[in-house]
C-alpha positions in Angstrom: 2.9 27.3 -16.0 -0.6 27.1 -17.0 -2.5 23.3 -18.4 -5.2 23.4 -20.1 -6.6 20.3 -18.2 -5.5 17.4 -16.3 -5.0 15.5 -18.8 -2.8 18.2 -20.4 -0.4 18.4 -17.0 -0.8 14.4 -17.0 0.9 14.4 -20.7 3.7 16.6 -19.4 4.4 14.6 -16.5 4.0 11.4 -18.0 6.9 12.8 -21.1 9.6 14.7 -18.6 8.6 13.2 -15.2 8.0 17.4 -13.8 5.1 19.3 -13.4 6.9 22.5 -13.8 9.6 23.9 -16.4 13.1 23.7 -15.2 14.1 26.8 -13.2 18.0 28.4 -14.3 20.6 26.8 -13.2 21.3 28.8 -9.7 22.4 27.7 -6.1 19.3 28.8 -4.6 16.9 26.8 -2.7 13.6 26.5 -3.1 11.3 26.1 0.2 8.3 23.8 0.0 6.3 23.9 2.6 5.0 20.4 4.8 1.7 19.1 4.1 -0.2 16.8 6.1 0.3 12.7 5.9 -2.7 12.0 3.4 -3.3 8.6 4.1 -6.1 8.1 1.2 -2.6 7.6 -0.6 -1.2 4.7 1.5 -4.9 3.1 1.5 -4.7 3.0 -1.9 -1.3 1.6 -2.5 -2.3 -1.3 0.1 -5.4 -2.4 -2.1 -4.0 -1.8 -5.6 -3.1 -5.2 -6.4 -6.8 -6.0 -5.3 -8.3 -3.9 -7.7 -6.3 -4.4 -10.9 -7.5 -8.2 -9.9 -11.4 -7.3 -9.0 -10.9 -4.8 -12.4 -9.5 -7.5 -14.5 -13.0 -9.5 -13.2 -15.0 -6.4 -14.0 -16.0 -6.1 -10.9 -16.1 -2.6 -9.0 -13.4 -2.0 -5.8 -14.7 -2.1 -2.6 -13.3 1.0 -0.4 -15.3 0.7 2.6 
């Protein structure tokens, strides 16, 4: 599957909830490898409240 930008694969995902067209309907698993904790993720989960507020104030979000 191919996007012509992110705002093409954003579309997608934000319509079906998936990233990738459904596979046939099989028993098989698929393996998906680990990846490592990001924690930019949980950092920014913490301070989202923050920054819709400081955003709302139209003021910029610290990320120090």
């Amino acid at each position: 599957m191919a996007y012509l930008d992110a705002l093409d694969a954003w579309s997608l995902w934000h319509r079906h909830a998936t990233l990738l067209l459904p596979g046939p309907d099989r028993d098989a698993v698929a393996y998906v490898p680990a990846t490592a904790y990001d924690h930019s993720w949980a950092h920014a989960a913490r301070h989202a409240a923050t920054d819709r507020v400081l955003s709302a104030a139209g003021l910029l979000a610290c990320r120090a």
